[in-house]
Each structure stands twice: as structure tokens, then as C-alpha cells.
C-alpha positions in Angstrom: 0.0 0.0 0.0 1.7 3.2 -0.8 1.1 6.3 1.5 -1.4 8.0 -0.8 -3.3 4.8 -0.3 -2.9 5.2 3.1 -4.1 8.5 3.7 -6.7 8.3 1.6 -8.2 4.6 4.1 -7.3 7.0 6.7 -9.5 9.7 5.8 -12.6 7.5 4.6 -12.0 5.8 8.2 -12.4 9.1 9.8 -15.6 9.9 7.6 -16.9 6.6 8.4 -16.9 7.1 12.2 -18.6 10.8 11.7 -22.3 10.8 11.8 -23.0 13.9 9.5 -21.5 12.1 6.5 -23.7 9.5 7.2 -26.7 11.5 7.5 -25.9 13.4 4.6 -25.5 10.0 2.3 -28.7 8.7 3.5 -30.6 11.8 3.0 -29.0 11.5 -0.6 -30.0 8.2 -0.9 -33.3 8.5 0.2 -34.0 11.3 -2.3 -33.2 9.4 -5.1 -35.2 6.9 -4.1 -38.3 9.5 -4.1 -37.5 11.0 -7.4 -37.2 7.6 -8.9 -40.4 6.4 -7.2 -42.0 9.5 -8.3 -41.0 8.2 -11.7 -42.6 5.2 -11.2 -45.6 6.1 -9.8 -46.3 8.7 -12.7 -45.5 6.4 -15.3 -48.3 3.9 -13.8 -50.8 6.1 -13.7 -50.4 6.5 -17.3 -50.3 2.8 -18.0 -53.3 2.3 -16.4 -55.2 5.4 -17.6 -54.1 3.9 -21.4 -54.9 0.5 -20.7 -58.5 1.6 -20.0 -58.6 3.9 -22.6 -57.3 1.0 -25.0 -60.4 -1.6 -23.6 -63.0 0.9 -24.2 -61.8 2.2 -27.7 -61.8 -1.4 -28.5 -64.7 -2.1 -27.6 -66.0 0.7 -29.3 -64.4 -0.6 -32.9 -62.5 2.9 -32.7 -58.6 2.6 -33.0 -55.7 2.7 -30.3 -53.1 5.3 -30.4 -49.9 4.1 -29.1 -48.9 4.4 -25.5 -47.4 7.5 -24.5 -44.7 6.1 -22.1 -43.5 3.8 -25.5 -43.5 7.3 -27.0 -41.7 9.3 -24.8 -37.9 9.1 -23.8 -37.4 7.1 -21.1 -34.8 8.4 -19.1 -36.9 11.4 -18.8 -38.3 9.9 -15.8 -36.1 11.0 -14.0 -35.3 14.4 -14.9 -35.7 15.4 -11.2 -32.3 13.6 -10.6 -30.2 16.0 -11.4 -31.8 18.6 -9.2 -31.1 16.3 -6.1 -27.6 16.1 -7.4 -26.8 19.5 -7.9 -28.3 20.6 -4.3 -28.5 17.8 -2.1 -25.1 15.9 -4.0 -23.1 19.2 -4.0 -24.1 20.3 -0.7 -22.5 16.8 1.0 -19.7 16.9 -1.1 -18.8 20.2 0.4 -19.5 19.0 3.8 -16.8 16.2 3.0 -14.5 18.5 1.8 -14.4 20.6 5.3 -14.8 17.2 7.4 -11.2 15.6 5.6 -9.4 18.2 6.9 -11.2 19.4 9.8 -11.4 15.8 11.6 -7.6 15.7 11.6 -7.3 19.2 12.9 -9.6 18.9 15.7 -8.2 15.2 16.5 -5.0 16.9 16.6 -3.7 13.5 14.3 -1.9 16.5 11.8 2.0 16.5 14.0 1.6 12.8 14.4 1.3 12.7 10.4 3.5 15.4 9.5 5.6 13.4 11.5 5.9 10.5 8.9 8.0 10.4 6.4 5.2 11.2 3.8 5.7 13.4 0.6 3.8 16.5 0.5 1.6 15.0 -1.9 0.9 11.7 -0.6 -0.9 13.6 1.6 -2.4 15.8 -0.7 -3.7 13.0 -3.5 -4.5 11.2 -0.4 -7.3 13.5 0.8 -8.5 13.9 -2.7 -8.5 10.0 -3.4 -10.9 9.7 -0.1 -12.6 12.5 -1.6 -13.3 11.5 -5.3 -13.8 7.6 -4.0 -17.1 9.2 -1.9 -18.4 11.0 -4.1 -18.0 8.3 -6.6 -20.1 5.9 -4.3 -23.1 8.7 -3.8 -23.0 8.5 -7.7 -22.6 4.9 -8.0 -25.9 4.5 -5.5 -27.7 6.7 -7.7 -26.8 4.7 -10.5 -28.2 1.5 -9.1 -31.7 2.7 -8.0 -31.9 4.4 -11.2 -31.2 1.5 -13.5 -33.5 -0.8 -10.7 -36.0 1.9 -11.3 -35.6 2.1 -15.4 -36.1 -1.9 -15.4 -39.2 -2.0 -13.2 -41.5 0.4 -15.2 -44.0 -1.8 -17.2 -44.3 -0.2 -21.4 -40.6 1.1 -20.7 -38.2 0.1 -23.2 -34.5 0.8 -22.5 -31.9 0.4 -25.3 -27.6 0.1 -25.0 -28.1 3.9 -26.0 -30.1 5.1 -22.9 -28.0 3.3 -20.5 -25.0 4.9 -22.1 -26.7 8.5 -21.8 -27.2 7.7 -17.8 -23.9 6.8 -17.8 -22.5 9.6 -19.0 -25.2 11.9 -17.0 -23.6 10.0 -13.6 -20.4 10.9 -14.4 -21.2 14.8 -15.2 -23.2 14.3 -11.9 -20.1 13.3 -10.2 -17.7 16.0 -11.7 -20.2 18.5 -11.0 -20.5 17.7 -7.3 -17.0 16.8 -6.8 -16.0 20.4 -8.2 -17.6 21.7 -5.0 -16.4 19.5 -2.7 -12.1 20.4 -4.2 -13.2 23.8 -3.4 -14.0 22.8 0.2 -10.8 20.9 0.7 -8.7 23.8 -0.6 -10.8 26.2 1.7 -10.6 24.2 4.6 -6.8 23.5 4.3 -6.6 27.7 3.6 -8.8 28.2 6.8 -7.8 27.8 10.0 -11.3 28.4 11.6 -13.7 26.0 12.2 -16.3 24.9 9.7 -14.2 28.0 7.3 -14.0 25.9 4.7 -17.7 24.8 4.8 -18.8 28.5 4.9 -16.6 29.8 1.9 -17.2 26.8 -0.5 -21.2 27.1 0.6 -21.4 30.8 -0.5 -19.8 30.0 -3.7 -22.4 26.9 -4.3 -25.0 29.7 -3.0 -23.6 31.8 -5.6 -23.7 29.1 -8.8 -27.2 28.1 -7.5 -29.3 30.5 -7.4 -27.1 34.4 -8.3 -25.6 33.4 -11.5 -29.0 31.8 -13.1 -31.3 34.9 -12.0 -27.8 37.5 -13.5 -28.0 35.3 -16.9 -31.7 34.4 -17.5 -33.7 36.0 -14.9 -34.3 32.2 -13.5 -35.9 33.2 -10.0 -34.6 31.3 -7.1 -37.9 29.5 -6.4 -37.4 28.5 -10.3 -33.6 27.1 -9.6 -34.8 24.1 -8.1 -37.3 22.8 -11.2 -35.5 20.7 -13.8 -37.9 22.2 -16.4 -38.1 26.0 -15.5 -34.3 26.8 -15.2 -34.1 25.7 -18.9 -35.5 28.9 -19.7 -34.4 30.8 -22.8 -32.7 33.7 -22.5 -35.1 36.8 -21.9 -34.7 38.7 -25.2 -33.1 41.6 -23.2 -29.8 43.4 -23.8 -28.7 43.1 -20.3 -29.4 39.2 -20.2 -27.7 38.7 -23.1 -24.7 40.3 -22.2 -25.1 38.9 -19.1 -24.9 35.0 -20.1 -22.6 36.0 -22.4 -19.9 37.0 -19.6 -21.6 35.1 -17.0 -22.7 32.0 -18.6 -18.8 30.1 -18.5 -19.1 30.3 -14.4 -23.0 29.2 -13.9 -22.0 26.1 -13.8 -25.6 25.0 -12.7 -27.2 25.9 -15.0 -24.4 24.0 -17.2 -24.9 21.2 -15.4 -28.9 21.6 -15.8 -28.5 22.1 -19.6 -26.3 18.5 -19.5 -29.0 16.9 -17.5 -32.1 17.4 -20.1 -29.6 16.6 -23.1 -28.3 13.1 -21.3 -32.2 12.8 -20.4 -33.7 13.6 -22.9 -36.3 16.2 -21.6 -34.6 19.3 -23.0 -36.8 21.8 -24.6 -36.3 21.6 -28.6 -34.2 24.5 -30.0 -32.7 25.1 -26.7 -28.9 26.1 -26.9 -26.5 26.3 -23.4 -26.1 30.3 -22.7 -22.6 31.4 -22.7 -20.2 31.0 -25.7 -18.5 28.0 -24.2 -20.7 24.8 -23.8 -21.0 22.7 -20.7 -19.0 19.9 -22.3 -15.8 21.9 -21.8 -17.0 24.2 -18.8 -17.5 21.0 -16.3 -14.3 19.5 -17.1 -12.4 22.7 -17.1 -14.0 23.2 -13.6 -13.1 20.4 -12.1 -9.4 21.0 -13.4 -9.3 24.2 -12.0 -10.9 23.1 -8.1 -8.5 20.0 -8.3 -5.9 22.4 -8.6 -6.9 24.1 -6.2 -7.3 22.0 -3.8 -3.7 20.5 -4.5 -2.1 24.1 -3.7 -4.0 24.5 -0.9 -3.6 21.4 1.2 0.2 20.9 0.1 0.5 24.1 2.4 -1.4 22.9 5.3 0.7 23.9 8.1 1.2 20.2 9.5 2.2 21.2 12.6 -1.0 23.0 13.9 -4.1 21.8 15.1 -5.6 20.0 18.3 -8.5 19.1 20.5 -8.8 22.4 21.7 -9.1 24.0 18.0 
């Protein structure tokens, strides 16, 4: 095992015995689990409502449309997904950030580490390996219930192409919330004070949420947390415009909102991402640039401080 390995079963030790992580994942879970009964339930309701509707136009010698759960895309069932992810998924992957660096500090288990003959950035890719192997698992639940989910739905018909799209709409789901949890490692490493790196990465989450959609596309708060409404056009405005112009590289919500309805197929029809760079290359660059972050940050962690009484 080399010593990033060993930092990193450290630190998911350490997360393991803390109770907020655990709430936080369960909560997670449990949300997805809503959405994609929600999912469920709606699409019964329409198989039943067409299968009487199909027994009484037989009977009435008239002819049967086609069902309009084998018309529509399937993943679209789950469109509400991604707002869980970008609030609920973002938020704990903050709170994980702050916790990998803050449960050392407060243990006071920094000078016995700094004490080791450990590389700078062992310790450093260690933190971010326990980090990016978390968030991976809150993805990698999502995944399950959402295939389990997919494969339960009577009239449902999934193809290699779907389960490719979800696939790919995990992994943007994972890059988006592991950007925010970097930023809370690098802030909490920065940050002396308690629950600092918590505050400063929640304000910029705060900040992506809910400022940058209303500055771009006058997307109200209240709006921010519908799959559907925050896909808004662009008010036809010269302020909005130039607004999601500048603007529209940095909300990377609504980036990752625009990626959601294209992976699941419930994006409006002539809807183009605002911005001149598309969220293809802002998510990735993102998550290059909080990485980096991130790795600066902790590889100046003063080792030395840190304690019980912190």
C-alpha cells in the first residue's frame, strides 16, 4: 500500500466514524429513491389510464393510439435527478470536503502525520482519493436505484443507448459535485477556523445556485430548483444577453442543468446552453481548475498545527 493509499483509508476511516456524512448520504440516498419512485408512480398512472382507454376504444371498434410512455424518452423519468444532485449531491460533497481536513485538525492527528516520512503530496492525493472515491459511491448509488428503477416500469423500453446516456449523465453528476467538494478541501486547508472551509465553499455553491441563473436568464430562485423551468431561454433583453454572455462560462448550474435534459432527454427543442463555451468543456475545465486548487491549498497545510482544543 503506498502512503497515498494510506491517507486516503485514513480519511474515509475518519468519515466513516462521523455521523454527519452518514446523515448526509442517507438523505442522498433517500431522495433518489423519491425521485425515482415518483418516476414510477407517474408512469403507472399513465399505463393504467391507457390501458382503460385501449379496452373501451376497443370495444367501441374505434382505433388505439400508441402508448405515451412507448412514445416518450425514457430516461426522462427521471429528470428530477439532477436537481437532487446539484443541491443535495453538492451540498454533502462540500460537507466532506471541510470534514477531511477538519477531523484531523480537531483530533489533533496532523503533527503525528506530519511526522511521517510522507511526501507532500501523498498527503495531498490522499485527501483527494478519499474525496473523489465518496463521491464516486453517492453516484454509483444513484446509479443502481436508477437503473433498478428504469427496469421496473411496465411499457418502458431501454436500449444500449439510454444506458450509455445515464452513464455519461452519472459521471457529469459526479464532476459537477466533486467540483464543489475540491473547493472545500482547498478552503478548509486555507482556513484555520472552524467549519471555514464549509462556509466559503457554501457561498460559492450559493452563488452558482441561485445568483448566476437569475444575472444570466432571470431564473428566480424559487425556479432554480425545477428541472424544467431553469431551462429557460434567454429573456430577449440586452442586459441578459450580455449577461450569459460574460456570465454563462461560471453558472456552472445551469451548465450542469443544460447536460441533464440533453443526457435525459427532456430538453426543450431549440434550446442552446447560454454562454459561448458549452458545458461539455466548462464541467471538465471546472473540475481542473478546483483540483488544482485544492492540491495548492492542502500541500500548504501547516502540519504542525491543530488539536482538540481548535
Amino acid at each position: 500500500m503506498t502512503a497515498s493509499q494510506l491517507i486516503a483509508r485514513q480519511s474515509l476511516a475518519g468519515l466513516a466514524r462521523d455521523r454527519s456524512v452518514l446523515i448526509l448520504t442517507t438523505f442522498f440516498a433517500a431522495m433518489v429513491l423519491v425521485t425515482a419512485w415518483l418516476g414510477w408512480s407517474a408512469t403507472n398512472t399513465v399505463n393504467a389510464i391507457y390501458a382503460d382507454a385501449a379496452q373501451y376504444l376497443t370495444a367501441s371498434a374505434q382505433p388505439v393510439p400508441p402508448n405515451p410512455v412507448s412514445q416518450s424518452a425514457p430516461l426522462a423519468v427521471l429528470r428530477n435527478l439532477g436537481v437532487y444532485i446539484s443541491l443535495i449531491g453538492a451540498f454533502g460533497a462540500i460537507v466532506i470536503g471541510q470534514l477531511l481536513i477538519e477531523i484531523d485538525r480537531r483530533a489533533g492527528t496532523l503533527p503525528l502525520i506530519g511526522a511521517r516520512p510522507f511526501d507532500r503530496r501523498d498527503f495531498t492525493f490522499g485527501k483527494m482519493r478519499a474525496l473523489v472515491t465518496v463521491t464516486g459511491a453517492m453516484m454509483a448509488i444513484a446509479g443502481v436505484i436508477s437503473v433498478a428503477t428504469l427496469f421496473t416500469i411496465p411499457s418502458l423500453v431501454l436500449g444500449l443507448s439510454d444506458l450509455l446516456h445515464l452513464a455519461l449523465f452519472l459521471v457529469a453528476g459526479w464532476a459537477y459535485i466533486t467540483i464543489f467538494g475540491f473547493m472545500a478541501l482547498g478552503a478548509a486547508a486555507r482556513m484555520s477556523a472552524t467549519a471555514g472551509g464549509l462556509i466559503a465553499a457554501t457561498v460559492v455553491w450559493l452563488v452558482v445556485t441561485f445568483v448566476l441563473p437569475e444575472l444570466t436568464a432571470n431564473v428566480h430562485p424559487t425556479a432554480a430548483i425545477n428541472p424544467v423551468s431553469t431551462l429557460a431561454g434567454t429573456p430577449d433583453s440586452g442586459f441578459f444577453h450580455l449577461m450569459s454572455w460574460v456570465l454563462g462560462p461560471f453558472s456552472l448550474a445551469e451548465g450542469f442543468a443544460w447536460a441533464s435534459g440533453d443526457l435525459l432527454s427532456f430538453l426543450p427543442d431549440g434550446l442552446a446552453p447560454r454562454g459561448p463555451v458549452p458545458p461539455a468543456v466548462t464541467l471538465p475545465v471546472a473540475l481542473i481548475l478546483a483540483g488544482l486548487f485544492a492540491v495548492r491549498s492542502v500541500a500548504k497545510l501547516d502540519l504542525n498545527a491543530g488539536g482538540p482544543d481548535v
